[in-house]
Residue frames as qw, qx, qy, qz and C-alpha x, y, z in Angstrom:
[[0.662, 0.128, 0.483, 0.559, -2.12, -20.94, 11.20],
 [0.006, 0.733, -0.073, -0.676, -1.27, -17.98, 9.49],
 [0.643, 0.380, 0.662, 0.066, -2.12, -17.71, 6.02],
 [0.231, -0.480, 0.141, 0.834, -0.21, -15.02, 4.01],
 [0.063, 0.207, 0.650, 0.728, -1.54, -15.27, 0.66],
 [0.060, -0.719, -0.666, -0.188, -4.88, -15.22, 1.96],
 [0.262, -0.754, -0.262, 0.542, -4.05, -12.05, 3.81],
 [0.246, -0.235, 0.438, 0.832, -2.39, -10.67, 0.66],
 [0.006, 0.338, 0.854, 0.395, -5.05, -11.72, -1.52],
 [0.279, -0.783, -0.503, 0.236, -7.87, -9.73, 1.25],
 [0.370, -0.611, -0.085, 0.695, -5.72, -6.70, 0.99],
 [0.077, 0.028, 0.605, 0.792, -5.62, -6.51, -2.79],
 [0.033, 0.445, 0.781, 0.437, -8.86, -6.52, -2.91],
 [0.206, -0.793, -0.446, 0.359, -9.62, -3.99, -0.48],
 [0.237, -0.344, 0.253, 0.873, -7.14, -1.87, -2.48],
 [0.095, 0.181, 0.791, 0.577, -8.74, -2.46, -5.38],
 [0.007, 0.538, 0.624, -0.567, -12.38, -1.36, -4.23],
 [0.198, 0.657, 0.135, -0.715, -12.90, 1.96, -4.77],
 [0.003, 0.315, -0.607, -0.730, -11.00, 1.54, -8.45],
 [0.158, 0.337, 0.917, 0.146, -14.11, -0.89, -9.49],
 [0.024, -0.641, -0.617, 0.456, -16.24, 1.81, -8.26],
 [0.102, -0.725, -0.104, 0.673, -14.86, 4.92, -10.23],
 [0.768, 0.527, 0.347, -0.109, -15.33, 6.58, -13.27],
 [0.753, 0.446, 0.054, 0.481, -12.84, 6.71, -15.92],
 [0.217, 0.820, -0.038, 0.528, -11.93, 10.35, -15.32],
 [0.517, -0.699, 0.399, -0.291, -10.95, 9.70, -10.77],
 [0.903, -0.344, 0.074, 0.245, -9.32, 6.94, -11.48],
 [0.603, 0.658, -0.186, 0.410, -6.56, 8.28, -13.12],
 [0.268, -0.831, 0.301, -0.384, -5.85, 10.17, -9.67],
 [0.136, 0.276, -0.912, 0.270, -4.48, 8.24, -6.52],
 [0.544, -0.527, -0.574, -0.312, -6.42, 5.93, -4.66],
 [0.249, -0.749, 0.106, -0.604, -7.88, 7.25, -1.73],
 [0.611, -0.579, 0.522, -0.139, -6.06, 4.57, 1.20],
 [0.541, 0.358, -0.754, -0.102, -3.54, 1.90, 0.90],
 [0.889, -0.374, -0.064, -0.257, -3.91, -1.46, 2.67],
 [0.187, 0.676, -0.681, 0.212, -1.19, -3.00, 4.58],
 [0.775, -0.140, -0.599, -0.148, -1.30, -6.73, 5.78],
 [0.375, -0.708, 0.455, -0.388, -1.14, -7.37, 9.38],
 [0.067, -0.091, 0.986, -0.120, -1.89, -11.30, 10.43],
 [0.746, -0.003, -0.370, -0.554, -4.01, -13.84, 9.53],
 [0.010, -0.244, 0.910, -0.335, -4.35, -16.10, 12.26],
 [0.506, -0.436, -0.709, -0.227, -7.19, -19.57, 12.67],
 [0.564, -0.490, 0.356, -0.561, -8.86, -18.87, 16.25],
 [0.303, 0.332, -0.861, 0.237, -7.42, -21.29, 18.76],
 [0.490, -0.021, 0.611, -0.622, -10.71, -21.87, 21.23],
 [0.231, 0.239, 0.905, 0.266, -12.82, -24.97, 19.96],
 [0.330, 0.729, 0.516, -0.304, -16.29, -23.03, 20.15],
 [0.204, 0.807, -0.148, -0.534, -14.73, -20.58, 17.43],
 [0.588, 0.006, 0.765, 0.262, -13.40, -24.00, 14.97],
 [0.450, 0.661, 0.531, 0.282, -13.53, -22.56, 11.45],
 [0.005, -0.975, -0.216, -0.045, -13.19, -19.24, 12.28],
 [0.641, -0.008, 0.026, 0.767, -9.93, -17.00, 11.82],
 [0.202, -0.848, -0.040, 0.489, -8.87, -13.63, 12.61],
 [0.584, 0.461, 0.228, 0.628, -7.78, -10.87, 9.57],
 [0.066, -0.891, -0.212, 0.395, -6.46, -7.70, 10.37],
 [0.592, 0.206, 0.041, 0.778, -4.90, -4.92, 8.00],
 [0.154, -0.487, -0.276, 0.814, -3.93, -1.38, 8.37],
 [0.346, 0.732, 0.418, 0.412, -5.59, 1.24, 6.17],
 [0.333, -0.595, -0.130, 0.719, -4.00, 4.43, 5.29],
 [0.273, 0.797, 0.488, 0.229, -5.97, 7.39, 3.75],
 [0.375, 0.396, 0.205, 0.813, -5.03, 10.16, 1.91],
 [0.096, -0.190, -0.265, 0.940, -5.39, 13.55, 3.11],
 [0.560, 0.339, -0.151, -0.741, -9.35, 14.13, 1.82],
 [0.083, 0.216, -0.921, -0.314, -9.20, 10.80, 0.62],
 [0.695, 0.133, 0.170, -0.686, -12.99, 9.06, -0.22],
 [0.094, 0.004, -0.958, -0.271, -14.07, 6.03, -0.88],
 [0.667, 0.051, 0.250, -0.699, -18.15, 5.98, -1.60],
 [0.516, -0.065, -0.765, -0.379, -17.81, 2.39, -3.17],
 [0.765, -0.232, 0.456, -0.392, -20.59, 0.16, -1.31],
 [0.481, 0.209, -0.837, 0.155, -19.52, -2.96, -0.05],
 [0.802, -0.533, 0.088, -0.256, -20.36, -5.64, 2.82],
 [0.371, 0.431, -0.805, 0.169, -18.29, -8.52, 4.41],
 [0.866, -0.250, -0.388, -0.193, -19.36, -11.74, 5.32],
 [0.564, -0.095, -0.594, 0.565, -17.54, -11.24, 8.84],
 [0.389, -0.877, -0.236, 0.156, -17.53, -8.85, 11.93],
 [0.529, 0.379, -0.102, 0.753, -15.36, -6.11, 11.49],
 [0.417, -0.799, -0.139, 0.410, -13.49, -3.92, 14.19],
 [0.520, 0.665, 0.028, 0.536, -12.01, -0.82, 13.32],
 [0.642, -0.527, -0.134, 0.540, -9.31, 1.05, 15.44],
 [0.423, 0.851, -0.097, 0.296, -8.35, 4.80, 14.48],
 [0.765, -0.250, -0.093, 0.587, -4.58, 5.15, 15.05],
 [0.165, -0.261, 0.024, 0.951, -4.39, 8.56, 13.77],
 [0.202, -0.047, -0.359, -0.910, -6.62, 11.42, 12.36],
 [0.499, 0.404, 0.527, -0.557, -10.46, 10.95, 12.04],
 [0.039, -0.049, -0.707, -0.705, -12.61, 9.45, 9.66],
 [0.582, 0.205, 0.327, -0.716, -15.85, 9.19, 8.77],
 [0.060, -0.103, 0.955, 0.270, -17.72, 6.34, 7.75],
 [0.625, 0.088, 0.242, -0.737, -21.46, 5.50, 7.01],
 [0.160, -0.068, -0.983, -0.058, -22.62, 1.77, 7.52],
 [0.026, 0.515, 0.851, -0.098, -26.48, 1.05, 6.94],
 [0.255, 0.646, 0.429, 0.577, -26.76, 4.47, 6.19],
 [0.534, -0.841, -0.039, 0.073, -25.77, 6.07, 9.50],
 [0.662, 0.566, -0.284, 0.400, -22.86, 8.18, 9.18],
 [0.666, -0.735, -0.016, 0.130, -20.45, 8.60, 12.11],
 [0.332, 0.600, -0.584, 0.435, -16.47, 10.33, 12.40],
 [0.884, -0.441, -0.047, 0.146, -14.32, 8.54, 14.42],
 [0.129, 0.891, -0.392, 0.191, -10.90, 9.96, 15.99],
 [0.248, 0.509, -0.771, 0.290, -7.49, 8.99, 17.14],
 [0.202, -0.232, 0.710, -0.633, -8.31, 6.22, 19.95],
 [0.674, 0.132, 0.331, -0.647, -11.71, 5.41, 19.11],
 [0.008, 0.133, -0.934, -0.333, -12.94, 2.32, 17.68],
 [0.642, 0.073, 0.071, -0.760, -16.00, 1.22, 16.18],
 [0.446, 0.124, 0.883, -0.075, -18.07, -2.59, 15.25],
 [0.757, 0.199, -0.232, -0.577, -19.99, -3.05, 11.59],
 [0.729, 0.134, 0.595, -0.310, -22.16, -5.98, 11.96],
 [0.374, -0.091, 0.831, 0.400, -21.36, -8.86, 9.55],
 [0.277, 0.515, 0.678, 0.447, -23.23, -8.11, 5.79],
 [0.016, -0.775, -0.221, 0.592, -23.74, -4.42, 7.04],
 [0.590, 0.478, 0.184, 0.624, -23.26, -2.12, 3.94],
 [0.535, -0.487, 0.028, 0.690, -20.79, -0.37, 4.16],
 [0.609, 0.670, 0.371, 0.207, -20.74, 2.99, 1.51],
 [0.106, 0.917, -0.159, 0.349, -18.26, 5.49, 2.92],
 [0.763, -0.420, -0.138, 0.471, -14.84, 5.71, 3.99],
 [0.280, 0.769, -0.037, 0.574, -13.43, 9.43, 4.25],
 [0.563, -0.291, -0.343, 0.693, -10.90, 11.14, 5.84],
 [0.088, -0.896, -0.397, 0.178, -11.80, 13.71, 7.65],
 [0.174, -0.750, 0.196, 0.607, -8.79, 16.12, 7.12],
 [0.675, 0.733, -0.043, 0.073, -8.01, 17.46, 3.96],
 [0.359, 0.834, -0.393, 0.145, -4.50, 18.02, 5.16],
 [0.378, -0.370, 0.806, -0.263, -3.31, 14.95, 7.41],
 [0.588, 0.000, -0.756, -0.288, -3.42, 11.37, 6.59],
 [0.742, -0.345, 0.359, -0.448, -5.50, 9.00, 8.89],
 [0.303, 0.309, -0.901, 0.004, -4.97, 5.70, 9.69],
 [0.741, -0.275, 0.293, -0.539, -6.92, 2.89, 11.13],
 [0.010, -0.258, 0.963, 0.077, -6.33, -0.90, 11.91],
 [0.747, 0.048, -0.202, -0.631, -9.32, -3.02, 10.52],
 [0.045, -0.238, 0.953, -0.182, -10.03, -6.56, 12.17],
 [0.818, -0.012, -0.112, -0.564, -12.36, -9.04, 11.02],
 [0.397, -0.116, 0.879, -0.238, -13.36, -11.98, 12.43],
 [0.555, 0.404, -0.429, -0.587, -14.41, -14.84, 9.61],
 [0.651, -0.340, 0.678, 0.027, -15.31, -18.04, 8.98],
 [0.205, -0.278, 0.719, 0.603, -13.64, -20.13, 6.56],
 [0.257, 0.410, 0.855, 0.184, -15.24, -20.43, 3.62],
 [0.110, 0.842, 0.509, -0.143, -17.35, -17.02, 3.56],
 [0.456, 0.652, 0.228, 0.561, -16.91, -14.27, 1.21],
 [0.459, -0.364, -0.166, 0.793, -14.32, -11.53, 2.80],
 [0.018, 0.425, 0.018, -0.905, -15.58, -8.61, 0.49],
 [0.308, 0.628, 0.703, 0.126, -18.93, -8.12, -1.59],
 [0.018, -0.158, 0.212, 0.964, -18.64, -5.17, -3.72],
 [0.263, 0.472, 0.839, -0.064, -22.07, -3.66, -4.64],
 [0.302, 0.693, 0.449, 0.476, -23.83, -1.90, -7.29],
 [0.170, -0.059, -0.363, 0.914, -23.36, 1.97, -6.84],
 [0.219, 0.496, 0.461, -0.703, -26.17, 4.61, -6.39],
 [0.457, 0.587, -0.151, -0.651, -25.82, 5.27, -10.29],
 [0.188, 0.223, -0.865, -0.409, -25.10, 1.76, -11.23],
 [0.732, -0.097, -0.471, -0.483, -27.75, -0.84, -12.15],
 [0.175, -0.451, 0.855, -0.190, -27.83, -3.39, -9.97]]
């Protein structure tokens, strides 16, 4: 069953992100990737009963950054469709290019998403596997915020 709102609802909030994150004076700018729903679909095999596929696309700004940390109560696959980014999950930072795809482990934190060019947008398709019921994005304190 496909579940648009919830897929809408998952995208806003990934949009949203960074803006929580920044301070008065960057947000004014653009943000640094839009989200774009893909499908939200329940998994169809009994052993996986609860559990539902979410994928959207993300597309970052030339230079674009995002240092908010965050987790997500799922497995998440990421696919780059164009350009290179770089990302650092658990504190291990790794670029990934056209082709390549990578796995953060469910509740990993996640604190960086940057494209690598300053003059090309990247893209990447992001697919998490979830079950119902568990929190899709956990925004967390930054480095300079309390927590």
């Amino acid at each position: 069953m496909i579940r648009s709102s919830s897929l809408v609802f998952a995208a806003l909030m990934m949009s949203g992100l960074a803006a929580a994150h920044e301070s008065d004076a960057s947000r004014a700018s653009a943000a640094p990737y839009s989200v774009t729903p893909v499908i939200q679909q329940a998994m169809s095999d009994p052993g996986l009963a609860g559990y539902q596929m979410l994928a959207v696309r993300l597309d970052i700004v030339p230079g674009g950054v995002d240092p908010a940390p965050h987790r997500h109560d799922a497995d998440l696959f990421v696919y780059v469709i164009h350009g290179s980014i770089e990302v650092e999950v658990e504190g291990g930072k790794a670029t990934y290019g056209e082709g390549q795809m990578f796995h953060e482990p469910r509740n990993a934190v996640h604190s960086l998403l940057r494209n690598v060019s300053s003059t090309e947008p990247a893209s990447a398709l992001a697919v998490f596997v979830i079950k119902e019921g568990r929190e899709f994005l956990v925004p967390l304190p930054g480095k300079d915020e309390k927590k």
